[in-house]
N, C-alpha and C positions, 0 to 999 in steps of 0.2 A: 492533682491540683483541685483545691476545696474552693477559694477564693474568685468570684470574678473577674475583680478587679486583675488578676494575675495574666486570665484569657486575654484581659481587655489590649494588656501589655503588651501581650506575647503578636497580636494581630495587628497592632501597631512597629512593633519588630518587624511584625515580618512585612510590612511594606514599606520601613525603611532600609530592606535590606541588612540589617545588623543580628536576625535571629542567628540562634546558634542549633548547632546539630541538635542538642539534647532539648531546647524549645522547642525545636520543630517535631520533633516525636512528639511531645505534650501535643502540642497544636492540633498535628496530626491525631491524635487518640481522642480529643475534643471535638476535632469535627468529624469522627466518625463515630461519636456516642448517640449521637442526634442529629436528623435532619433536619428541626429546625435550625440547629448551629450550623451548617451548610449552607441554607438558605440567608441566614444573616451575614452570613461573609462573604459569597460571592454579591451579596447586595452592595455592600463597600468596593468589592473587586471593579465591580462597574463603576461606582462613583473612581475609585481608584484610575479605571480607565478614562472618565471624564478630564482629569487633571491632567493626566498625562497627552492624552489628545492636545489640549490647549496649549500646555506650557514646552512640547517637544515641536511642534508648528510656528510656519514662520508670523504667524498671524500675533496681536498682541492680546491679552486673556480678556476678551468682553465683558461686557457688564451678560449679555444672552450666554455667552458660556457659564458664568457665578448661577445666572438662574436656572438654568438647567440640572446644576449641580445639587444648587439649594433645593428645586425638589425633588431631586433622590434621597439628596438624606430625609426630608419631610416624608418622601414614604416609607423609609424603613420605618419610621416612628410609628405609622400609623398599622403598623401589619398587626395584626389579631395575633394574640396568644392567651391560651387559656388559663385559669388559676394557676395550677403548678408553675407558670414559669417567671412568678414573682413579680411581676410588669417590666419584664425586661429590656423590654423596648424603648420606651419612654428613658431609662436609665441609659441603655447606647446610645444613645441620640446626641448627647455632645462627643462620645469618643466616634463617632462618625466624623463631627465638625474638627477634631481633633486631627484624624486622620488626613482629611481634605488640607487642612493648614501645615501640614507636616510634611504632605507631597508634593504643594505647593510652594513651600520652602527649597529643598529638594532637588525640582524638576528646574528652578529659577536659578540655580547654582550650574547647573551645569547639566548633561543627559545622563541618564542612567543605563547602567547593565542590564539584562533580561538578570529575572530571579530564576537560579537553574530548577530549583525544585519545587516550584507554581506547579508545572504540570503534573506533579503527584495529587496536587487538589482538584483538577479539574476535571468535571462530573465523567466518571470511565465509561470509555465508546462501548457502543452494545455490539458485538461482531455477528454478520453472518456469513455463511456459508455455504457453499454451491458445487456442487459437482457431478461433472457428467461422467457417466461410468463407460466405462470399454463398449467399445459397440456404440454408443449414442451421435448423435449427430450434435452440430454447429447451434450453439445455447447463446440467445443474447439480451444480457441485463444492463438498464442502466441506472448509474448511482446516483448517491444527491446531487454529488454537484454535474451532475446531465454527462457526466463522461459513460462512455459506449465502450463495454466491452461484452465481445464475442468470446466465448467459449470452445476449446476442440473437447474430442470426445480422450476419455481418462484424464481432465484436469479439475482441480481445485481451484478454486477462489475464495479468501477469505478478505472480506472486506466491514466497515465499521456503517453503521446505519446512517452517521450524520459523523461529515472529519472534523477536526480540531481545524481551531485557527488558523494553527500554524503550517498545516501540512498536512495531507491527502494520499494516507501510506496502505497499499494492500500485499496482500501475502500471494502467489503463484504457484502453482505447481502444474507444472504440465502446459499448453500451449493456448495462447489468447491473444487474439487481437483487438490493441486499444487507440479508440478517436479520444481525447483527454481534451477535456475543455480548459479551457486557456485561463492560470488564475496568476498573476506574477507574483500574488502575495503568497498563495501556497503551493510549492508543491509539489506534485505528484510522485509518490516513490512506490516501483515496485519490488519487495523484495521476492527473490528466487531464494534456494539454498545456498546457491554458493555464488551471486551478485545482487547486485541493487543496481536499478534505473532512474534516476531523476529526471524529471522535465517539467515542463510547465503548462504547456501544450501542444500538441504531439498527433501523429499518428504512426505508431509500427506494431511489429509484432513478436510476440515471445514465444519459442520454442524450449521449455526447461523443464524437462522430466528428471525428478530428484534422483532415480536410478537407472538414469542416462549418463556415460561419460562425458558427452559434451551438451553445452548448452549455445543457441543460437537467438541472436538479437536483431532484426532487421528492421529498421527506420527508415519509413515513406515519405516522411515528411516534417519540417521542422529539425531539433536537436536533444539529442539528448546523453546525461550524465552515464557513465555503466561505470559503475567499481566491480570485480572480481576478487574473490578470496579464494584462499588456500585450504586444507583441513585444519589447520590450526585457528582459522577465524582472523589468519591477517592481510590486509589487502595486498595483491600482490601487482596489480594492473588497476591502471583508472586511462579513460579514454574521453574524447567528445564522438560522438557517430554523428556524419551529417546525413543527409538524409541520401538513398540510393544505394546504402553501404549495409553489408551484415556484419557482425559481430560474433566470433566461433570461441566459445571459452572452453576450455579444459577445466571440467569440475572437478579434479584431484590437486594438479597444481597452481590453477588460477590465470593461468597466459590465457592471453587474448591474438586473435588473427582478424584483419578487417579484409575483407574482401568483398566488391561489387556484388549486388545484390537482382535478382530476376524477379522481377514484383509479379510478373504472372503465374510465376512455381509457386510463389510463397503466401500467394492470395488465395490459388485456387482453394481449396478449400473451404472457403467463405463461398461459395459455390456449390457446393456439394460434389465437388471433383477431387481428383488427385494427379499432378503432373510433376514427374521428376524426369532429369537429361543427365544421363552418364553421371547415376547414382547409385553406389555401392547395394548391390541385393540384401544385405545386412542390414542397411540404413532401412530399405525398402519395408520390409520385412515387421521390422520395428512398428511401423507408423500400422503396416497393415491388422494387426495383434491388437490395435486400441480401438481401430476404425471396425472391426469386426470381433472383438473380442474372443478372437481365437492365441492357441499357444503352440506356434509355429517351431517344428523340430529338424534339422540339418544333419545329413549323415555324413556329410563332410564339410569342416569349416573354410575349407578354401573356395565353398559355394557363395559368401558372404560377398566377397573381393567379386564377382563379377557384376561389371557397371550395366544398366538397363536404364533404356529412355521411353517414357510413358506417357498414357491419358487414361483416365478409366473414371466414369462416376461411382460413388459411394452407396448407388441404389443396384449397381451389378452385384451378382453371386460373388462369394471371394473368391470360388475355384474360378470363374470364368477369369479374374482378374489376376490370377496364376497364369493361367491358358495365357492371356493377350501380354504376360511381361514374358514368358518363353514362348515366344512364338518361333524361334526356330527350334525346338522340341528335343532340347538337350535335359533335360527334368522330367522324373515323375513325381504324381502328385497322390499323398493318398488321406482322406478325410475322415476321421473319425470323432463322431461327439465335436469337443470344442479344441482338439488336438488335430494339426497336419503336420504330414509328412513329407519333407524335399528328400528326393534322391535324385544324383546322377545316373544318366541312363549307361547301361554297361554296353 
């Protein structure tokens, strides 16, 4: 597309909601040849939102709203651009006014739809990422919008430097506890592999190691959404958790179990503890392999199945904390490098 006048069209489309697929790739390929063409359409976007603020409110559209509006369009006119770009400024300036009268029209007829594919425009979140390796202790960062998450040791977080408007979405792997600042307008999704949590403001915790069978959800406080999927990627389970309840999913088929939840088992580690009550030595085991980054080997798997009830801090030796889970001295134990060995005693 050679013509201005065509872009001019095409961005009036598209905040009437009438572009078509193939406009919008145009569109799309125009605002990513130039940043200034970026920067002059989200300038509209706002004036855009101007309109819509006023005429979707029950208020009636002020003479202080028009002028508010009036100078936005008056400063895109006035934005600096250099020879090359024909004074292209001065030339938008009424398909600004144009725009404003069109959505104006528009928003005065009746509400509008959200545009599904706006968010393809809007400037892409810069993501970071955090991870505490095997062995590491309790990691705690907080994000823009001031929500608190703690870190366990072998988890990922992948989260965006600043969220979108509309929602306040991070990635999980592995175990974190989150205080979630209260936003009603956005919010908060975590995904796992195999569910997503919604809330708005919250406090619980996520136990979801991607190559863990099960995954667990416990909420302390407040409410929140949990979908569960299957291998195929379709939901199989959706739930509300109130708060005192955990949530046990099955990462192969997606079922969910809710049962009562022990806020001192599932905190300690926020502590630099570890306490489990008539918990499978399997399960045990597991946690102990991230917390010490050892690779713990069983000469028989029916060692897994026996239940053990514990306290141990995360600054003890691991064999000590071998020793204090077999304390009546049915196990040997034998340490090599970053390898142990469980045997039953003959």
């Amino acid at each position: 597309m050679t013509e201005q006048k065509d872009i001019e069209q095409l961005i009036i489309r598209f905040f009437q909601k009438e572009i078509s697929e193939e406009d919008l790739r145009l569109l799309d390929q125009w605002l990513n040849a130039d940043a200034k063409n970026k920067e002059y359409f989200f300038q509209l976007k706002r004036i855009s939102d101007d309109c819509q603020h006023s005429f979707t409110s029950t208020n009636d559209f002020s003479e202080s709203s028009w002028k508010r509006m009036s100078a936005r369009i008056n400063a895109v006119g006035k934005v600096k651009s250099d020879k090359k770009d024909f004074n292209r400024w001065p030339h938008y300036l009424k398909y600004a006014a144009i725009i404003v009268i069109t959505l104006v029209v528009g928003w005065g007829v009746g509400e509008v739809n959200d545009i599904k594919h706006f968010r393809a425009y809007e400037k892409a979140p810069t993501y970071n990422e955090i991870h505490v390796e095997k062995g590491g202790r309790a990691n705690t960062i907080i994000l823009s919008d001031s929500t608190k998450v703690i870190l366990n040791a072998a988890t990922t977080l992948r989260y965006p430097s600043s969220f979108s408007l509309n929602e306040r979405r991070v990635y999980l792997d592995g175990e974190a506890y989150f205080e979630v600042k209260k936003d009603k307008k956005r919010p908060f999704i975590v995904e796992l592999k195999k569910q997503d949590i919604t809330v708005l403001g919250t406090v619980f915790n996520v136990e979801a190691y991607s190559k863990e069978a099960f995954s667990s959800i416990t909420l302390l406080s407040g409410r929140i959404a949990l979908r569960a999927f299957n291998n195929k990627g379709d939901i199989v389970s959706k739930i509300v958790l109130n708060p005192n309840s955990t949530a046990v999913c099955n990462n192969q088929t997606g079922y969910m179990m809710v049962q009562g939840a022990n806020k001192v088992l599932t905190k300690s580690w926020l502590n630099n503890e570890y306490k489990f009550k008539d918990e499978p030595l399997g399960i045990i085991l597991k946690r102990l392999e991230n917390y010490y980054d050892v690779d713990i080997h069983l000469d028989d798997p029916e060692i897994n199945k026996i239940e053990y009830t514990g306290t141990f801090s995360l600054d003890q030796n691991i064999m000590d904390v071998l020793q204090i889970i077999d304390y009546e001295g049915n196990l040997t134990f034998k340490h090599t490098k970053r390898d142990i060995f469980i045997a039953k005693k003959k």
